[in-house]
Jmol script that loads the backbone (N, CA, C; Angstrom):
load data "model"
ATOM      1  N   UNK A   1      24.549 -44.837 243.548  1.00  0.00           N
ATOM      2  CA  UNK A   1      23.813 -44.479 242.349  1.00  0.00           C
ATOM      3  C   UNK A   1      23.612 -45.738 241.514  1.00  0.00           C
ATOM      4  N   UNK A   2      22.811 -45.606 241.072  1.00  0.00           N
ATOM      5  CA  UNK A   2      21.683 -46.988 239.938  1.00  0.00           C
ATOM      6  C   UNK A   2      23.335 -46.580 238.811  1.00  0.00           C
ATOM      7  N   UNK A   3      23.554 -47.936 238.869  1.00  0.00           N
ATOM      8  CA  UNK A   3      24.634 -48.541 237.705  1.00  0.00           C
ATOM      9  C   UNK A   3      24.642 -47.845 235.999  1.00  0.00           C
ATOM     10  N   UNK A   4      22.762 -48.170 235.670  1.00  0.00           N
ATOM     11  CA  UNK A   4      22.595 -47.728 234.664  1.00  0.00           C
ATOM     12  C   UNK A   4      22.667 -46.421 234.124  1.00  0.00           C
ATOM     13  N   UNK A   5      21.630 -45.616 235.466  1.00  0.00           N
ATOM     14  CA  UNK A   5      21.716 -44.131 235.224  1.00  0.00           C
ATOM     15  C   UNK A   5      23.393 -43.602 235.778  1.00  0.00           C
ATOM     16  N   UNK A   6      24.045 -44.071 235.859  1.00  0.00           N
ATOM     17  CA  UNK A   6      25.506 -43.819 236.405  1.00  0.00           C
ATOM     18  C   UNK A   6      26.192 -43.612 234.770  1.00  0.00           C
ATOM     19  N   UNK A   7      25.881 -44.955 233.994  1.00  0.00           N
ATOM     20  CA  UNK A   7      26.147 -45.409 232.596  1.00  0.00           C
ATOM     21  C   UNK A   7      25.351 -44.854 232.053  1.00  0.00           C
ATOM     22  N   UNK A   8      24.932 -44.287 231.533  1.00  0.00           N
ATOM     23  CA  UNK A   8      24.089 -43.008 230.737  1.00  0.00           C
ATOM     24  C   UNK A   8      24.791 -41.817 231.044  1.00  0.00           C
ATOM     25  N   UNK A   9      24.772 -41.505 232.088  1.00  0.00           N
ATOM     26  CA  UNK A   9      25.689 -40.159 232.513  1.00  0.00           C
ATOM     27  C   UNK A   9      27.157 -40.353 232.311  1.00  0.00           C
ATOM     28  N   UNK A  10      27.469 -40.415 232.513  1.00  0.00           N
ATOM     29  CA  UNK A  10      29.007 -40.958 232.380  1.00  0.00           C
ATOM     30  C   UNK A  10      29.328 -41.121 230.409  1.00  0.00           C
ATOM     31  N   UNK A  11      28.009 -41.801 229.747  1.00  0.00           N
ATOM     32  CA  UNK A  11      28.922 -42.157 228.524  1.00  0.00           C
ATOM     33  C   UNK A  11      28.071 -40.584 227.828  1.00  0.00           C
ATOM     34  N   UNK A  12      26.916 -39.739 228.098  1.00  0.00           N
ATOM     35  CA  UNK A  12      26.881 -38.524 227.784  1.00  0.00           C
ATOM     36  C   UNK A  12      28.259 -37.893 227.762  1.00  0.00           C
ATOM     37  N   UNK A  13      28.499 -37.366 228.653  1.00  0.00           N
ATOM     38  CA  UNK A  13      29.807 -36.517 229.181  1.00  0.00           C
ATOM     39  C   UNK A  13      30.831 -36.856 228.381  1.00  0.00           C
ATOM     40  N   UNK A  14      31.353 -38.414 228.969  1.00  0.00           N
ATOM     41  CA  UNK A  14      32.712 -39.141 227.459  1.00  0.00           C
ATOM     42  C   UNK A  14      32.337 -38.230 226.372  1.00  0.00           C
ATOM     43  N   UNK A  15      31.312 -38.704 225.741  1.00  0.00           N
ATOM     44  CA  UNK A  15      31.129 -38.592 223.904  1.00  0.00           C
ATOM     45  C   UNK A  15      31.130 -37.068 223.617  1.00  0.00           C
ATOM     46  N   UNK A  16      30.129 -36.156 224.344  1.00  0.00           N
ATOM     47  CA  UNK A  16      30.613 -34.738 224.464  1.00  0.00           C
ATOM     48  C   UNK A  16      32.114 -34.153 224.377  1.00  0.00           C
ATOM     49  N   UNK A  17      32.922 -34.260 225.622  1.00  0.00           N
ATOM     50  CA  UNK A  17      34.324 -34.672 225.477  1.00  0.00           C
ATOM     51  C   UNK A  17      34.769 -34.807 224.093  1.00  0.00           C
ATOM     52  N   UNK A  18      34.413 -35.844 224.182  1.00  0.00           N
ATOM     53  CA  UNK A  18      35.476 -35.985 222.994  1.00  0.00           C
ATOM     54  C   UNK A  18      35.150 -35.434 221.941  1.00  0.00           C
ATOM     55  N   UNK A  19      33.688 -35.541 220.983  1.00  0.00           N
ATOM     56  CA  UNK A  19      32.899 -34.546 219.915  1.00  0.00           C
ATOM     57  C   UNK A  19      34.028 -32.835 220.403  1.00  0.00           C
ATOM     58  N   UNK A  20      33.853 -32.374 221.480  1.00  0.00           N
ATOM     59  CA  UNK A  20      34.624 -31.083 221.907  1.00  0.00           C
ATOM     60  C   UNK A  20      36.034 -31.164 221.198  1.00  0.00           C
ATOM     61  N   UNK A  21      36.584 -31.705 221.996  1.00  0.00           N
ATOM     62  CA  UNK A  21      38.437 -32.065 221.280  1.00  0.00           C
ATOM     63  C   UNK A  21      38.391 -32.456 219.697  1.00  0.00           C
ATOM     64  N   UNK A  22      37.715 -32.895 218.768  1.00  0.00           N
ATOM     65  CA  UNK A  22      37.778 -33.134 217.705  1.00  0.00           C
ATOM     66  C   UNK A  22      36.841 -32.006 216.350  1.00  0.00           C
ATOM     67  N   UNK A  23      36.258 -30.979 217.461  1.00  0.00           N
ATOM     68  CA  UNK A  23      35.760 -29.753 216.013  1.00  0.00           C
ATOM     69  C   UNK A  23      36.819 -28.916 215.968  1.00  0.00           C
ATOM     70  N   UNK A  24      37.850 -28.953 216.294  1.00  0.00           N
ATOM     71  CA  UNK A  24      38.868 -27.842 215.180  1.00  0.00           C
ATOM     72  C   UNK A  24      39.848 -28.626 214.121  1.00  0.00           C
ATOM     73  N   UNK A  25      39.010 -30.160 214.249  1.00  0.00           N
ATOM     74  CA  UNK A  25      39.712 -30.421 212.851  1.00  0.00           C
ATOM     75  C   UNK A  25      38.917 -31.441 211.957  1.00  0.00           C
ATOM     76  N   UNK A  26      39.309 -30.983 210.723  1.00  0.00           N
ATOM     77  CA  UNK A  26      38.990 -31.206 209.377  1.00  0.00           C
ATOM     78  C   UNK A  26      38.774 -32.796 209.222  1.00  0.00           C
ATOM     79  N   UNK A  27      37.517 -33.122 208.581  1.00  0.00           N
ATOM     80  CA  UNK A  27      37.095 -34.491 208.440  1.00  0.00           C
ATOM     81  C   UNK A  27      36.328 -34.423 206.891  1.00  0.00           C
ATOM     82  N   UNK A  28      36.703 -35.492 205.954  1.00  0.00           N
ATOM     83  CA  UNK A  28      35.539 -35.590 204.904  1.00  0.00           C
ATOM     84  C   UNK A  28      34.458 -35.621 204.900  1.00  0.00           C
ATOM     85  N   UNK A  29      34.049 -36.403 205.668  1.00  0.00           N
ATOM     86  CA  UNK A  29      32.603 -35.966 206.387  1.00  0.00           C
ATOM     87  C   UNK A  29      32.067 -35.514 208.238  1.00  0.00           C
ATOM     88  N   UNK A  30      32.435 -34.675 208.257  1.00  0.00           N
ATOM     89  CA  UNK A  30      31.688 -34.303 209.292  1.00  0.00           C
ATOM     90  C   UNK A  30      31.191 -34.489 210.854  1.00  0.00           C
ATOM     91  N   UNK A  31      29.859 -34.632 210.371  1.00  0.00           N
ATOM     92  CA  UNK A  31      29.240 -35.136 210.859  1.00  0.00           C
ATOM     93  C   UNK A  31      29.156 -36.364 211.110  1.00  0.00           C
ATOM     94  N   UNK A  32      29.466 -37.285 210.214  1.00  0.00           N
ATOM     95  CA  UNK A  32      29.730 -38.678 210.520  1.00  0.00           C
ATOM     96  C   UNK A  32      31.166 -38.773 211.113  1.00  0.00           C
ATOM     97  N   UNK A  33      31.589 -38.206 211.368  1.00  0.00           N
ATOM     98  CA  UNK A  33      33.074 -38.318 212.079  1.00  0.00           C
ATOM     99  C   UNK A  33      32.902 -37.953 213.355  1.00  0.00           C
ATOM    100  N   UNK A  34      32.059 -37.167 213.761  1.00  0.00           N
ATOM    101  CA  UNK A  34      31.584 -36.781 215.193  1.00  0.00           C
ATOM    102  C   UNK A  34      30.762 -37.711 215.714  1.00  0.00           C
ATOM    103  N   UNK A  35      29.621 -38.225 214.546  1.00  0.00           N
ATOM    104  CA  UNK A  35      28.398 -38.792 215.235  1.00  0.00           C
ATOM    105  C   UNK A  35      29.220 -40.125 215.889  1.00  0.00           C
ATOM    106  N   UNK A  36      29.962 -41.094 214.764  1.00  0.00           N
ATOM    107  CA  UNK A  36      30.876 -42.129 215.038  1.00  0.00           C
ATOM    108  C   UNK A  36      31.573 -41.964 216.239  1.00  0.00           C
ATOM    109  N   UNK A  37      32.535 -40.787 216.592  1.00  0.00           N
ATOM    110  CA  UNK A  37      33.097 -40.810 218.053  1.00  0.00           C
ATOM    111  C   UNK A  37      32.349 -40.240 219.507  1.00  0.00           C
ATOM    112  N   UNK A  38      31.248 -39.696 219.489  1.00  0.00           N
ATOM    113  CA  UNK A  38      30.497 -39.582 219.936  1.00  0.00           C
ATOM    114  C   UNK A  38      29.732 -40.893 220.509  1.00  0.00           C
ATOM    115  N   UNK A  39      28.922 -41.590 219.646  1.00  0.00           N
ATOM    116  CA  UNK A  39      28.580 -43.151 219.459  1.00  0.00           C
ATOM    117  C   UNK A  39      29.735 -43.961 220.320  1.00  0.00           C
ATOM    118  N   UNK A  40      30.734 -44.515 219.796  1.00  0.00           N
ATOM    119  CA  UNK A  40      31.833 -45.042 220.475  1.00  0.00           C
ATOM    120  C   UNK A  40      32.025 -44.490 221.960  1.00  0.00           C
ATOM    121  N   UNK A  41      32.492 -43.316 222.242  1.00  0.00           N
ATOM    122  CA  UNK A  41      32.596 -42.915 223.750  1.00  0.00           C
ATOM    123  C   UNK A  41      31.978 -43.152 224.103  1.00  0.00           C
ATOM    124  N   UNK A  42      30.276 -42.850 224.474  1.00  0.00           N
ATOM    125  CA  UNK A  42      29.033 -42.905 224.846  1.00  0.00           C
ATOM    126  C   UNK A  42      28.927 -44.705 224.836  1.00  0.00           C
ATOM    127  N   UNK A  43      29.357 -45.484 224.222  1.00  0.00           N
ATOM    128  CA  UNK A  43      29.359 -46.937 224.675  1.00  0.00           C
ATOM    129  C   UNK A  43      30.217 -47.455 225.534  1.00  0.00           C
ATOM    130  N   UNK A  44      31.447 -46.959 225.865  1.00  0.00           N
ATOM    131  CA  UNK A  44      32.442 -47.247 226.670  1.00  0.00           C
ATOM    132  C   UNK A  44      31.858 -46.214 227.640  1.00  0.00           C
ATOM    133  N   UNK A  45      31.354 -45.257 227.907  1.00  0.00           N
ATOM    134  CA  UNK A  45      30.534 -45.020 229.122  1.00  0.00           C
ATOM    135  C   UNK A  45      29.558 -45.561 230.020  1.00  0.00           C
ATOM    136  N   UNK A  46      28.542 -45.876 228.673  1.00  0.00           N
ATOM    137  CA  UNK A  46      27.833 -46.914 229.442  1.00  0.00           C
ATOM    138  C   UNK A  46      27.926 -48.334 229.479  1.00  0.00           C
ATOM    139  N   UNK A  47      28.943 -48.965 228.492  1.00  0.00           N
ATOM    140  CA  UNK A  47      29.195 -50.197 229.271  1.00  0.00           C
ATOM    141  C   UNK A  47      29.983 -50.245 230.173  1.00  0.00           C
ATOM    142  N   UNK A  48      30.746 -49.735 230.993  1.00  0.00           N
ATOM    143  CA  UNK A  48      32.023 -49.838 232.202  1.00  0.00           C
ATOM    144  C   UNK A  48      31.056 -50.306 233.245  1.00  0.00           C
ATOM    145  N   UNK A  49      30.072 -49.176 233.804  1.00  0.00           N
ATOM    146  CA  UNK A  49      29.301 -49.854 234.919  1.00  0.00           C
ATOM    147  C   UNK A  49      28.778 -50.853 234.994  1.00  0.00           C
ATOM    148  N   UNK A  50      28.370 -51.382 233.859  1.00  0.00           N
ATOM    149  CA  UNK A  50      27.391 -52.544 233.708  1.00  0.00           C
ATOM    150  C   UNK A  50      27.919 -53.765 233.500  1.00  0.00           C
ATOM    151  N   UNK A  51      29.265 -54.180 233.397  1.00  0.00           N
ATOM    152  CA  UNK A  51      30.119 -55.120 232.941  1.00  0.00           C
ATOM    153  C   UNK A  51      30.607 -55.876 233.861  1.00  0.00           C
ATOM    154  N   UNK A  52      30.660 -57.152 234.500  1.00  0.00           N
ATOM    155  CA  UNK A  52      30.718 -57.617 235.563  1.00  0.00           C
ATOM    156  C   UNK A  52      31.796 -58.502 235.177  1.00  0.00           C
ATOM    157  N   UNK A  53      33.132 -58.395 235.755  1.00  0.00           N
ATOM    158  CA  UNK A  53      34.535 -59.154 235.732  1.00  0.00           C
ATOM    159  C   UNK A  53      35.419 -58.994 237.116  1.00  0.00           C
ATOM    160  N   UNK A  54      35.783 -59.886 237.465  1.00  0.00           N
ATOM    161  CA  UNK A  54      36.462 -60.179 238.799  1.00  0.00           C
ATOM    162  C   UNK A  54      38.101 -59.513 238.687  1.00  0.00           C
ATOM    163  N   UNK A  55      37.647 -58.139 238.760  1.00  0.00           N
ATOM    164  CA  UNK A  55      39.293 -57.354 238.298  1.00  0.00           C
ATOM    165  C   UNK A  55      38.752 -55.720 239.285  1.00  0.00           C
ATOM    166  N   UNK A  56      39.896 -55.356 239.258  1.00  0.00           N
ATOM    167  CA  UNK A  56      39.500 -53.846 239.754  1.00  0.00           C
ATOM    168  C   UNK A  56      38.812 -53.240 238.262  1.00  0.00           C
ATOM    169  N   UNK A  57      37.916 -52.040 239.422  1.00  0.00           N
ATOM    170  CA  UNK A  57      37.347 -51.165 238.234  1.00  0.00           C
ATOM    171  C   UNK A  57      37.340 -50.428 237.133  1.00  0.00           C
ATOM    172  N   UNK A  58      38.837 -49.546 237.966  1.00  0.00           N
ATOM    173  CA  UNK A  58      39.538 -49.143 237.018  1.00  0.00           C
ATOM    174  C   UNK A  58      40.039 -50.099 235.419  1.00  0.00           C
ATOM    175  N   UNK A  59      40.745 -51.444 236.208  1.00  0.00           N
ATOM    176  CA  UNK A  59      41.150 -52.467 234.893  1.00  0.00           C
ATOM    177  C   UNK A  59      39.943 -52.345 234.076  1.00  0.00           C
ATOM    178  N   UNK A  60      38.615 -52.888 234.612  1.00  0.00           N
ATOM    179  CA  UNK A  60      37.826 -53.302 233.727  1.00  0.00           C
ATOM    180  C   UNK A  60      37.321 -52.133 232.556  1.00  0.00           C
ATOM    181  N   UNK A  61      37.462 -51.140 233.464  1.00  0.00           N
ATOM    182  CA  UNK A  61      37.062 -49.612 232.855  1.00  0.00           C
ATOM    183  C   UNK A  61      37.807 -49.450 231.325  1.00  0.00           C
ATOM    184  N   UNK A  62      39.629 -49.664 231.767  1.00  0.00           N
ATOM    185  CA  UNK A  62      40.497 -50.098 231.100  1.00  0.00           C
ATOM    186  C   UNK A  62      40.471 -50.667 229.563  1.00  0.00           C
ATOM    187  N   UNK A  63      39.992 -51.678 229.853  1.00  0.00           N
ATOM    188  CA  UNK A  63      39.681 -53.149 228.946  1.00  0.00           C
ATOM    189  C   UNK A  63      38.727 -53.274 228.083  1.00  0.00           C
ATOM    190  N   UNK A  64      37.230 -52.420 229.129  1.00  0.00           N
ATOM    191  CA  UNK A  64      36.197 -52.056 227.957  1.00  0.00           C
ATOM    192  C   UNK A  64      36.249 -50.988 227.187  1.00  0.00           C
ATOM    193  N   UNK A  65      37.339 -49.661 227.239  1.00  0.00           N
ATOM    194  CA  UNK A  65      37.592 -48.411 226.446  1.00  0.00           C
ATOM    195  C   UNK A  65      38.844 -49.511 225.547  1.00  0.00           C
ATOM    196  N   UNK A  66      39.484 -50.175 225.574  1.00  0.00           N
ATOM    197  CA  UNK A  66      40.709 -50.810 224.545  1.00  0.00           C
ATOM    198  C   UNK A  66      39.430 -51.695 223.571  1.00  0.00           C
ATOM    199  N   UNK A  67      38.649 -52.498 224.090  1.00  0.00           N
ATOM    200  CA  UNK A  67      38.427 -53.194 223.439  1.00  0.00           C
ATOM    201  C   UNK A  67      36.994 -52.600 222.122  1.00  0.00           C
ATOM    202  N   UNK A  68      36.409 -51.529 222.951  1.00  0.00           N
ATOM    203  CA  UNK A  68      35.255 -50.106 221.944  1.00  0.00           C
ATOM    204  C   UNK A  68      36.032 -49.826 220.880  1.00  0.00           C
ATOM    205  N   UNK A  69      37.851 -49.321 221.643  1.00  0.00           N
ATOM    206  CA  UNK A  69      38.430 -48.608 220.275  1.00  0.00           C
ATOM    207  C   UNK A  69      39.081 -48.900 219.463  1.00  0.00           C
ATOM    208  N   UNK A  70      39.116 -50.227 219.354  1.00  0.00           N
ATOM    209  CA  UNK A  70      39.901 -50.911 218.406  1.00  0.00           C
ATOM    210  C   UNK A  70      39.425 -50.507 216.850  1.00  0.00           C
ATOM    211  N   UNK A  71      38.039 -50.795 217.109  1.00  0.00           N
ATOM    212  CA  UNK A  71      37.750 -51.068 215.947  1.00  0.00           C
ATOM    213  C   UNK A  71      37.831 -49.452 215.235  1.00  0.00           C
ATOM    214  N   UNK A  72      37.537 -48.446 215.795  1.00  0.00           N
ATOM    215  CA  UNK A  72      37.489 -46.940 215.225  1.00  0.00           C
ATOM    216  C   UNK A  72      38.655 -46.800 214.608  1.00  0.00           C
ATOM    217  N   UNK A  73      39.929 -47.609 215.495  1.00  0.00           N
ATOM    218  CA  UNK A  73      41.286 -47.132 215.511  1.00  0.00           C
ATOM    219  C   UNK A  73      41.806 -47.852 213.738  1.00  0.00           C
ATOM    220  N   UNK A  74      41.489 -48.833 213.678  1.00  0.00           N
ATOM    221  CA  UNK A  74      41.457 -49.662 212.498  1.00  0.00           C
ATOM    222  C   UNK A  74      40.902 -49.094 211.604  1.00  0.00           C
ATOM    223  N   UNK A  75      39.855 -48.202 211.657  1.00  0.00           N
ATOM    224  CA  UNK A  75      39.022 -47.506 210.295  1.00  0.00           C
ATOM    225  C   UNK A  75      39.569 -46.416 210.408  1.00  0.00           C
ATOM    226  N   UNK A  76      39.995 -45.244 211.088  1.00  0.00           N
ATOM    227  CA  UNK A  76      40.562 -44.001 211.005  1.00  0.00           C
ATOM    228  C   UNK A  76      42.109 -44.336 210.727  1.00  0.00           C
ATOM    229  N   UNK A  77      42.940 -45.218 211.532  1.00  0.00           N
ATOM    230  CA  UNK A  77      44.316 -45.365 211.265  1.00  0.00           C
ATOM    231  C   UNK A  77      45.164 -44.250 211.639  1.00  0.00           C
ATOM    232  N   UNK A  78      44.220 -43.537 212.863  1.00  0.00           N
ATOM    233  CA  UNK A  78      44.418 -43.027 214.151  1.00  0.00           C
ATOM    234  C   UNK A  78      44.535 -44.219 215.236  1.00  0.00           C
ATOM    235  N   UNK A  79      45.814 -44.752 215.653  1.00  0.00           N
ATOM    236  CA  UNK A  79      45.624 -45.769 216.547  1.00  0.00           C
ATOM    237  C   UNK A  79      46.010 -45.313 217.867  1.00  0.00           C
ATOM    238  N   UNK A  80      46.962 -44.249 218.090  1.00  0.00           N
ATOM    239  CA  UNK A  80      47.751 -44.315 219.364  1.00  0.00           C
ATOM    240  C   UNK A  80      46.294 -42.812 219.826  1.00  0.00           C
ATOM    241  N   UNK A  81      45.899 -42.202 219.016  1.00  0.00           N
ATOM    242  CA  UNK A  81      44.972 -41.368 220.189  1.00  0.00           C
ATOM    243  C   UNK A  81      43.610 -41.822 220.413  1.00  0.00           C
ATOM    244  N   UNK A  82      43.231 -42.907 218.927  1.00  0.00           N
ATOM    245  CA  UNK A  82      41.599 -43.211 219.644  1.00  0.00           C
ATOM    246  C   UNK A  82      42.087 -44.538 220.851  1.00  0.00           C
ATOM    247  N   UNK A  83      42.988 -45.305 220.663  1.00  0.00           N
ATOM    248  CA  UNK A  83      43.149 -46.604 221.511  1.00  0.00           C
ATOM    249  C   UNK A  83      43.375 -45.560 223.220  1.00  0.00           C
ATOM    250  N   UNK A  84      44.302 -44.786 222.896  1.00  0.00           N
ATOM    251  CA  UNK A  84      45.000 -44.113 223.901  1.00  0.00           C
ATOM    252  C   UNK A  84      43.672 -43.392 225.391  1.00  0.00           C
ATOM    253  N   UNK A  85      43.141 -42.463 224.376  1.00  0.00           N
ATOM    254  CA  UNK A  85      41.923 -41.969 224.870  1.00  0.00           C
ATOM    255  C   UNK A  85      40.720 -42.951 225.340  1.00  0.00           C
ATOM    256  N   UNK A  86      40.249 -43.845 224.267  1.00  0.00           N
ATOM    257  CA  UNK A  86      38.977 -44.495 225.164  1.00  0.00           C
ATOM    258  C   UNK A  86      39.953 -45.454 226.168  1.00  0.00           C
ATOM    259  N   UNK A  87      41.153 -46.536 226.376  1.00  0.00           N
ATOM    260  CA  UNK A  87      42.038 -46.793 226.877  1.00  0.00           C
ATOM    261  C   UNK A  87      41.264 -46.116 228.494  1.00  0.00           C
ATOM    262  N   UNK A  88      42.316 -44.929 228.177  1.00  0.00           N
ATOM    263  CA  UNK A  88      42.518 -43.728 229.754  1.00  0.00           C
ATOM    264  C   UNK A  88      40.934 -43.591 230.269  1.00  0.00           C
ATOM    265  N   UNK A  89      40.406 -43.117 229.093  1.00  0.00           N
ATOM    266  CA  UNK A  89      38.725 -42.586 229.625  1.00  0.00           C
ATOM    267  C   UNK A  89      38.225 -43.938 230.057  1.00  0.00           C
ATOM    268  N   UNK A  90      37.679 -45.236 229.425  1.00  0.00           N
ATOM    269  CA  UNK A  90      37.500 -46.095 230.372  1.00  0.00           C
ATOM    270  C   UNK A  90      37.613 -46.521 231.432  1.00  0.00           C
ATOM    271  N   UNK A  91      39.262 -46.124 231.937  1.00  0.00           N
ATOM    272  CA  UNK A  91      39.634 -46.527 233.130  1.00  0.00           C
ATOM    273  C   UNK A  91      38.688 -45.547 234.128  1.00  0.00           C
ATOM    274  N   UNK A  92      39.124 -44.100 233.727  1.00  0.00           N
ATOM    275  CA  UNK A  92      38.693 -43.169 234.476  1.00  0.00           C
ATOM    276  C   UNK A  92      37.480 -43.561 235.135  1.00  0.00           C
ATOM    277  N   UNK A  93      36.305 -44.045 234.062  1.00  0.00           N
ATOM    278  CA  UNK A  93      34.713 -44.379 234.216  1.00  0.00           C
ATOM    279  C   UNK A  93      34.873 -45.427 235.231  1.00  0.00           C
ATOM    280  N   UNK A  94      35.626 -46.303 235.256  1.00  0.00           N
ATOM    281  CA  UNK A  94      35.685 -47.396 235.884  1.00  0.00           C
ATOM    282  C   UNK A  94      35.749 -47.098 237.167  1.00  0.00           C
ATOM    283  N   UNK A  95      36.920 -46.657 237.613  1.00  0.00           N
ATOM    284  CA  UNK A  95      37.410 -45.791 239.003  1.00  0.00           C
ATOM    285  C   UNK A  95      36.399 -45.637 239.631  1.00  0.00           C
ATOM    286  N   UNK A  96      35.520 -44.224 238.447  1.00  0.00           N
ATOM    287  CA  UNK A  96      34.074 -43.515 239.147  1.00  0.00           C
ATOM    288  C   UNK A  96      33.013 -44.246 239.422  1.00  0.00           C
ATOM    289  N   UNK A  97      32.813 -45.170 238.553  1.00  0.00           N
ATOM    290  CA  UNK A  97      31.956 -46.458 238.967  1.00  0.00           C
ATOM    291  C   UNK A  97      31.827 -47.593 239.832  1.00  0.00           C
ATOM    292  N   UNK A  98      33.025 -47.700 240.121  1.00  0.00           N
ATOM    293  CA  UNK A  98      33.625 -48.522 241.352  1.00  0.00           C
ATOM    294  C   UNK A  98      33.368 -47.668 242.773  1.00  0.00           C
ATOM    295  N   UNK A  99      33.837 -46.308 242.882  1.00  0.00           N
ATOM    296  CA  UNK A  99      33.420 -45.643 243.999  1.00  0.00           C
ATOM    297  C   UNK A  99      31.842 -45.005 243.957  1.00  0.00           C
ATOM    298  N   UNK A 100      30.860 -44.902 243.457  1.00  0.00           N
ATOM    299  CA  UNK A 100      29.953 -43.796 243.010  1.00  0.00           C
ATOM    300  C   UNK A 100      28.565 -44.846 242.550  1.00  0.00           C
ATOM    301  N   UNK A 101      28.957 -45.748 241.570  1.00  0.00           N
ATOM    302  CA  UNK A 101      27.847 -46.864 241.085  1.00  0.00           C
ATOM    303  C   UNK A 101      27.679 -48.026 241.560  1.00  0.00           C
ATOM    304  N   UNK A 102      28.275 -48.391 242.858  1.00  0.00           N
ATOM    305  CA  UNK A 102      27.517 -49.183 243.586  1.00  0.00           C
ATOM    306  C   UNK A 102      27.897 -51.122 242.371  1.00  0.00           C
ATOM    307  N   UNK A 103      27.486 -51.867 242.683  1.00  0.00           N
ATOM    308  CA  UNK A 103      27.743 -52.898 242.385  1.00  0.00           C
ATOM    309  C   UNK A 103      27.237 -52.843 240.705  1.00  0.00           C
ATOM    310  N   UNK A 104      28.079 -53.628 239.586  1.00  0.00           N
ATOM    311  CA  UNK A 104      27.203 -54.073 238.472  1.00  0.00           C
ATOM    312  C   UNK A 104      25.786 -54.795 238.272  1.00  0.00           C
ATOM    313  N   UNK A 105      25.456 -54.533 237.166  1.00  0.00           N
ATOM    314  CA  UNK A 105      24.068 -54.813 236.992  1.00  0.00           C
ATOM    315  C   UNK A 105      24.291 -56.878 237.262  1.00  0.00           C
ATOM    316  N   UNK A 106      23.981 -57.183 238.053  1.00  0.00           N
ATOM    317  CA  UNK A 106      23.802 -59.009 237.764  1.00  0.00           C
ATOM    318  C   UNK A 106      23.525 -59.785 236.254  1.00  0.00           C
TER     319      UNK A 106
END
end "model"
wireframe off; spacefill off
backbone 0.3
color backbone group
């Protein structure tokens, strides 16, 4: 499968996911609390496939969900479940991208 459309699909699904796990609880705003983690997943989806580093997939998968959630983790001061989650879910993408998406984009 084409890398990109692999990375489109893949960071749909993430951001869904996670938008899912986060409406039974309470935010000052909303919608901007969804749209924001939504946004974030959906980038660590589609950057995993497309990211070209001389490591297994999984790692890289890894590395690009730690390095998306830093910054969320720093503004919410939620650190151990947003780092934790894009962390795991990156890897996951990675894995699937490594078996399923065929080589990174050059």
């Amino acid at each position: 499968m084409n890398p990109l459309v692999f990375g489109i699909g893949a960071g749909v699904v993430f951001g869904v996911l996670t938008v899912l796990t986060m409406l039974p609880l309470s935010f000052p705003d909303r919608t901007v609390a969804l749209s924001a983690a939504f946004a974030s997943r959906f980038a660590i989806g589609f950057l995993v496939p497309l990211v070209r580093m001389p490591v297994a997939p999984a790692l890289r998968g890894a590395l690009v969900g730690l390095l998306v959630s830093i910054p969320d983790a720093l503004v919410t001061g939620a650190y151990l479940p947003v780092i934790l989650i894009g962390t795991l879910g990156g890897a996951l993408i990675g894995g699937l991208a490594g078996r399923f998406a065929g080589r990174a984009v050059p």
